[in-house]
N, C-alpha and C positions, 0 to 999 in steps of 0.2 A: 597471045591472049589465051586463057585457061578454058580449056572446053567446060561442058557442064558435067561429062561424065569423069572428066578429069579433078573439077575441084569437087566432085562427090565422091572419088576415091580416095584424094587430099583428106576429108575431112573424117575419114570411117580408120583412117591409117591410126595403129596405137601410140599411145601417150608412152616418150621413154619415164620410167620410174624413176619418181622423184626422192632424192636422201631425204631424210627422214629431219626436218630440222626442228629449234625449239617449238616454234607456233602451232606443231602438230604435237598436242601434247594430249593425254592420255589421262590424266587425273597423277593422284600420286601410287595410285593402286595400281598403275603398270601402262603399258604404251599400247594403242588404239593398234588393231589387225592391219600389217604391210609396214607399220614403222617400224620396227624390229625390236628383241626382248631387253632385257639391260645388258648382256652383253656386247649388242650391239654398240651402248653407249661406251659402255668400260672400254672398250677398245678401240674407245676416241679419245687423243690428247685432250689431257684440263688444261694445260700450257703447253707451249711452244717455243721457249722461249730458249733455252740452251736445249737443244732434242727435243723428241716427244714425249710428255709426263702421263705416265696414265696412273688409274687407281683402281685397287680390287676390289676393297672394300670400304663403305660410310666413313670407319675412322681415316681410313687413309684419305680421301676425300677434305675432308676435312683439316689433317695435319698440313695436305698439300696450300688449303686455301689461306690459312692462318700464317705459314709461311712465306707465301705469297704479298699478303697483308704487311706483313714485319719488314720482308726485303723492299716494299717500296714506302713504307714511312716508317723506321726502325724506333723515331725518338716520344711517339704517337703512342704515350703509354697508356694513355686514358682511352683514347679508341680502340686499340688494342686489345685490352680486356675485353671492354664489352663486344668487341666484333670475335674474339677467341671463345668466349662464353656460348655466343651463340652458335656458332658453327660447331660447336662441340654436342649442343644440344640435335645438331641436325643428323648426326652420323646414324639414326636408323630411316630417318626419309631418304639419304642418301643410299643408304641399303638397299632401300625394297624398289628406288626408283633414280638410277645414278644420273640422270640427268637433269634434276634441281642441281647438283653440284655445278653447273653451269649456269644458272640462274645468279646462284650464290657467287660467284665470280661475279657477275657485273656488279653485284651491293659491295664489293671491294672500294671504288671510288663512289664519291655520292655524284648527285650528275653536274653539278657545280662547287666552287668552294671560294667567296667574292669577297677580296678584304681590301680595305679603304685607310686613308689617313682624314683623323676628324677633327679642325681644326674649330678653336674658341677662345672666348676672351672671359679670362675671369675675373675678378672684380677692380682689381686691381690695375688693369688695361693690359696684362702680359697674356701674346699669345700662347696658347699652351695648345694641345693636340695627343689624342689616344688614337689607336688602332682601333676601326668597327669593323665587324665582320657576320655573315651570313654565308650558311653553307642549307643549299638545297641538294637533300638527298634522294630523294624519291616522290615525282608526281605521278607514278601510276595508278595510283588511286582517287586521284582527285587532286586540287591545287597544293599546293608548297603550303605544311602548316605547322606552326610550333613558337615556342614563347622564342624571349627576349629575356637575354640577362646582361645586369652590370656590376662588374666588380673589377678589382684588382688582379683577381686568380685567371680570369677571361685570355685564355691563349685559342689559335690556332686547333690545337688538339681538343681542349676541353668542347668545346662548339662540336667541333666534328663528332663525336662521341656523342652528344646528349642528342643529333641530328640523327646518328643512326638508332639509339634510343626511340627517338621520338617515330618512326619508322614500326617499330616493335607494337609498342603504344597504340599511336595511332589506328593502327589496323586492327587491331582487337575493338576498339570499342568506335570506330566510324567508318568513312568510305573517304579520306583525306591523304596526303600525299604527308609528307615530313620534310620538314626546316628545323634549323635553329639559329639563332644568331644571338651579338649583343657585342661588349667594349669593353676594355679595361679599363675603362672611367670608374672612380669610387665615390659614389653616390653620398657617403656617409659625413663626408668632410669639406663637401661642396654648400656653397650657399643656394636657396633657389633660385636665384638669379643665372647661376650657373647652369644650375642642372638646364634650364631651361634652355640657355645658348647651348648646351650641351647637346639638348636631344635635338635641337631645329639643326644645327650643323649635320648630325649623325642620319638625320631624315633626309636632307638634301641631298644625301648620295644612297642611301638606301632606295627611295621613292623609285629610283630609276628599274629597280627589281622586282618591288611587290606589286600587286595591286588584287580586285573582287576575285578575279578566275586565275591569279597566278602562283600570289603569295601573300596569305595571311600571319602576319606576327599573330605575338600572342603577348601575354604577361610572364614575367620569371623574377628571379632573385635578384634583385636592385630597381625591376620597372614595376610601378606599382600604379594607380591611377591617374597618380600626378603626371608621372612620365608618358604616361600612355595617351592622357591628356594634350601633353606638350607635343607629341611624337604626331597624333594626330593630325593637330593643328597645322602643322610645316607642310605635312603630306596633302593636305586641303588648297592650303595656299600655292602649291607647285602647283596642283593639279586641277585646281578648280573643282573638288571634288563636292558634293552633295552630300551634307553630314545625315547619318541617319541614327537618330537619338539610342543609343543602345542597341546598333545591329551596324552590320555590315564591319567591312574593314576596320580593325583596330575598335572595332564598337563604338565608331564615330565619335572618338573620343568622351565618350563616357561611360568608363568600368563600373559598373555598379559592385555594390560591398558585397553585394551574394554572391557575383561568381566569385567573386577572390577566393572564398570558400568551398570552392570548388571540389579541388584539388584535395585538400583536407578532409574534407566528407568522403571523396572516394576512398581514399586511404582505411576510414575508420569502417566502413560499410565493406572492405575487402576485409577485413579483421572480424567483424563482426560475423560474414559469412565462413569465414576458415573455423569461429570458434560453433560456428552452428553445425555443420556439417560432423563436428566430431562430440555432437551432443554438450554444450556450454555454451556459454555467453559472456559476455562482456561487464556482467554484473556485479558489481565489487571487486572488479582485477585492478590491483596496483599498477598503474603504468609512467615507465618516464619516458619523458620526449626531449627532446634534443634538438636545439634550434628556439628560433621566439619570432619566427619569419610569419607571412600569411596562412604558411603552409602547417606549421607547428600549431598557431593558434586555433585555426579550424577545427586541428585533430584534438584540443585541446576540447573545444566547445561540441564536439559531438561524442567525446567519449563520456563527457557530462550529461550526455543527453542519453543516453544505453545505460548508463551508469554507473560505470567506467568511473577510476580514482586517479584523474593526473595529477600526481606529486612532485615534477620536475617541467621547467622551463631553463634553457642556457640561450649566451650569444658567446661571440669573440672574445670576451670580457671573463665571463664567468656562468656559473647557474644559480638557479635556485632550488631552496628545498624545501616541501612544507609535508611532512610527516602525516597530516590529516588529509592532507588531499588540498587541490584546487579546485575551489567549488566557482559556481556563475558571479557571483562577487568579486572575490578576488583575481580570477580570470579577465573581469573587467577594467580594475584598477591597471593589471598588468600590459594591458591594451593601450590604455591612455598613457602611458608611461613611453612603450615602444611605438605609440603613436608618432610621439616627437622626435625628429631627423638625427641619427647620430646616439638618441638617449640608448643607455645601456642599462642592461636586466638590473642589476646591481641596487638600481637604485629603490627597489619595490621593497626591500629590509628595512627600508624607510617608515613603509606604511602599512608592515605588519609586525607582529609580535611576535609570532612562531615559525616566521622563518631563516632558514639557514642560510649562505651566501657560500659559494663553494667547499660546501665542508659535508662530507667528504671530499677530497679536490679530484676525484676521479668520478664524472656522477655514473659509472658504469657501478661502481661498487654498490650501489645504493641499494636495496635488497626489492624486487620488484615480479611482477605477473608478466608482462609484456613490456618490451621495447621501442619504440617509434621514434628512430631515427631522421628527424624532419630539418637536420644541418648540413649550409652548404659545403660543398670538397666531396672527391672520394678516399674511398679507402678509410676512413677515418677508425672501423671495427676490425682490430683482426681476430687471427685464431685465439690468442691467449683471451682476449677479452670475453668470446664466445664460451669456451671454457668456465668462466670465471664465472659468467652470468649462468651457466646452468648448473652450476655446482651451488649456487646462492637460490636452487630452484624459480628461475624465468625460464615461461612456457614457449616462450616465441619470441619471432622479431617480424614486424610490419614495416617494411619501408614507405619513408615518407619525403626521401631525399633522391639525386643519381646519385648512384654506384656507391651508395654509404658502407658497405660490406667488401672486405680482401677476398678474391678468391678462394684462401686458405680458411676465412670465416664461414665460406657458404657449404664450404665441403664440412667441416665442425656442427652444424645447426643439421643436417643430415646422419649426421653420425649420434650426434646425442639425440637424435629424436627429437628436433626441435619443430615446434610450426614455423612456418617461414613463407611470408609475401614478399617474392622481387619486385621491385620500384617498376620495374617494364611494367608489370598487371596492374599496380595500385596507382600509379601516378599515369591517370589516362583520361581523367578531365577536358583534354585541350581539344580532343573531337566534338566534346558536348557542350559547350558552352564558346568555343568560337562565335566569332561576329555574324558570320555566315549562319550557322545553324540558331543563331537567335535569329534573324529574319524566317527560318520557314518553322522554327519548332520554339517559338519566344517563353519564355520562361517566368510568369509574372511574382512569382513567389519565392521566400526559403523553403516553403513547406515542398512548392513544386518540383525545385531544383534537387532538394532531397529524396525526393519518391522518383525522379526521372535516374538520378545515380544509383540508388539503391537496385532499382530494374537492369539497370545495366549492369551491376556490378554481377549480382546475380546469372543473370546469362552467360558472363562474360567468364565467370568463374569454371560455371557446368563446363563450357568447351573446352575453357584448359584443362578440366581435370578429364572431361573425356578422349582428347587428343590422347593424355598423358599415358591414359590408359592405353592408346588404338596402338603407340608405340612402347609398348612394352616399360613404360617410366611411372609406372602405377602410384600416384601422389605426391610424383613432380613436379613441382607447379612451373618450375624455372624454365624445364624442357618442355613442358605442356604450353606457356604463353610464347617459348623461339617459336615453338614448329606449328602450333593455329596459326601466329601472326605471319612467318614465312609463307606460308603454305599460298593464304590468302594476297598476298603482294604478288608472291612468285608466278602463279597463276594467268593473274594479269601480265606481267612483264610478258612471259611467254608468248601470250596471245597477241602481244605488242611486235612480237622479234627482238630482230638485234640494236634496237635504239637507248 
């Protein structure tokens, strides 16, 4: 047994120095005294995995991580991009402090990736069956959150991509974690009847994932209130859940028509703030929009509302064109029209006099102020397009869509001096009008829901352009929303360790 002068010698005896691991972390302005300076880091393997891989510098860092990325899902083109984009933005965080580059390695895989077979019976009594799927990328900041989409284009890749997306997002404008999910079910050609066994099947196996503190869907491209409606309902019935009228979960299955506008207001309030800051507004600028989704419409009815001249609407189908602009009238009719399931834009030539129907049949050609790209796909803008539009003098492009822009398009909008909002900064509605944040911060208005995005957009703007600045990318915005929104995730992880 230990004397007393014995375990008071035990306890005075010094501590061996501890290696310096992530949880001891330093800010990004350098490592806290005893963990050692970044050479320390650099001369830790970033992999392991054939030798030890180190990096000298940010870019390398970076090429290493992107590499890395491709060697374990090579055909993951759509994540790809967006996880290349951003690491590339990282390369002077990685500079001044090389051990976010280890951070950055865990956001390689998201922390889940759950895909299901969703079986249903359509009208006809034949079973039929889609793939649903859900990938939870990151809860370090709060529960798993992000919309739902349903379409035909719905693979394995596209999900994972608009999840780590939603990751970027997310953290700029809340304190929530990032998901995404949804099914290659097409909404367009189904009766309701369908959709409905559609979404109750699709909830039966999802419900086993989400719930208040885990994971909150959201709305996206094919889930609209009806679905969300249906989608609800299942998850009640499993769960014996407690509806709470417009909050909580899934908004207890009732969307109201404000938020759907959400998303669309941020968009035009990101625009509006880009043209203010360089002395303009949005007053009398020609704009076409791309798309006739909730997301398009929005931008539609708030660029009418600044002032703003929408003269273009499209779908799959084709677009539209009205020379004088789309005013609150005819923006209405055009509502009621793609109000009904499956109707196509097309048919609005019906019920006006001065409009076009695909004519010019490229609505890029159309001679215009602004852009707003608010159609589902990526990639749909390349360089030549970009070119084209600024040679027809368009001042800018706002997205309203993911990843509507080729890489080769964003380096082009750069080079000509173009304004340019990435879809990461504009499309960030989904922290503020989740189900959850209508229970503590409820939203009773348009008016309110507008002056809460506007505030935000605002804020949210300053940081990125002040990051953009602190890293040497002075009116980046691209590299200004990676590295705030990393910065702020990475942070936490760190502080979390290796989980």
């Amino acid at each position: 047994m230990a004397t007393q002068s014995q375990t008071a010698n035990f306890s005075q005896r010094p501590m061996a120095p501890r290696k310096p691991g992530l949880s001891q972390f330093g800010g990004v302005h350098g490592s806290r005294p005893g963990e050692g300076g970044p050479m320390n880091w650099r001369n830790r393997p970033l992999f392991r995995r054939d030798g030890d891989i180190r990096f000298k510098t940010g870019t390398e860092a970076s090429k290493l991580l992107i590499e890395e990325a491709v060697r374990r899902d090579p055909k993951q083109t759509d994540f790809l991009q967006t996880f290349g984009n951003t690491m590339q933005s990282l390369s002077p965080v990685f500079d001044r402090n090389p051990k976010y580059a280890w951070v950055a390695k865990q956001l390689i895989e998201p922390d889940r990736l759950i895909q299901f077979r969703v079986p249903w019976l359509d009208d006809s009594g034949n079973i039929r069956q889609n793939r649903g799927f859900r990938v939870q990328y990151s809860n370090a900041l709060g529960p798993y959150n992000g919309g739902l989409t349903f379409g035909s284009h719905v693979n394995t890749d596209y999900i994972t991509s608009l999840a780590f997306d939603t990751l970027i997002s997310n953290s700029l404008y809340g304190n929530v974690g990032s998901a995404f999910g949804g099914s290659d079910f097409n909404v367009r050609n189904k009766s309701e009847s369908e959709i409905q066994r559609f979404c109750q099947s699709y909830m039966t196996e999802l419900a086993k994932y989400i719930g208040d503190d885990i994971d909150l869907p959201g709305m996206g491209a094919g889930v609209n209130p009806q679905e969300i409606g249906y989608l609800y309902g299942q998850y009640k019935r499993i769960n014996t859940h407690a509806s709470r009228r417009g909050k909580g979960l899934l908004w207890g299955g009732l969307l109201e028509g404000k938020l759907c506008r959400a998303y669309g207001f941020g968009v035009v309030h990101f625009a509006n703030k880009m043209l203010t800051e360089k002395g303009d507004s949005l007053q009398g600028k020609r704009c076409i929009i791309t798309g006739s989704g909730n997301i398009a419409m929005a931008v539609a009815e708030k660029l009418i509302h600044f002032g703003a001249i929408p003269i273009t609407l499209s779908d799959s189908s084709g677009h539209i064109y009205e020379d004088e602009g789309i005013d609150a009238s005819k923006l209405s009719i055009i509502k009621q029209i793609k109000a009904e399931r499956g109707a196509r834009i097309g048919r609005y030539i019906m019920a006006s006099t001065t409009a076009k129907y695909s004519d010019p049949e490229n609505i890029l050609e159309i001679p215009c102020d602004l852009l707003f790209p608010c159609c589902v796909g990526s990639n749909k803008i390349d360089a030549d397009d970009v070119n084209m539009l600024a040679d027809a003098g368009c001042m800018g492009v706002i997205e309203g869509g993911n990843m509507p822009s080729t890489p080769e398009a964003c380096a082009i909008y750069k080079k000509r001096g173009m304004l340019y909002g990435p879809y990461k900064a504009t499309m960030a509605a989904g922290s503020i009008v989740n189900g959850t944040e209508m229970e503590v911060n409820p939203i009773d208005s348009t008016d309110e829901l507008d002056e809460r995005l506007g505030e935000s957009v605002d804020a949210v703007y300053d940081k990125i352009t002040k990051t953009a600045t602190e890293f040497n990318a002075r009116g980046d915005l691209v590299a200004g929303t990676n590295i705030a929104s990393f910065l702020k995730v990475a942070n936490v992880m760190m502080a979390h360790g290796a989980v």
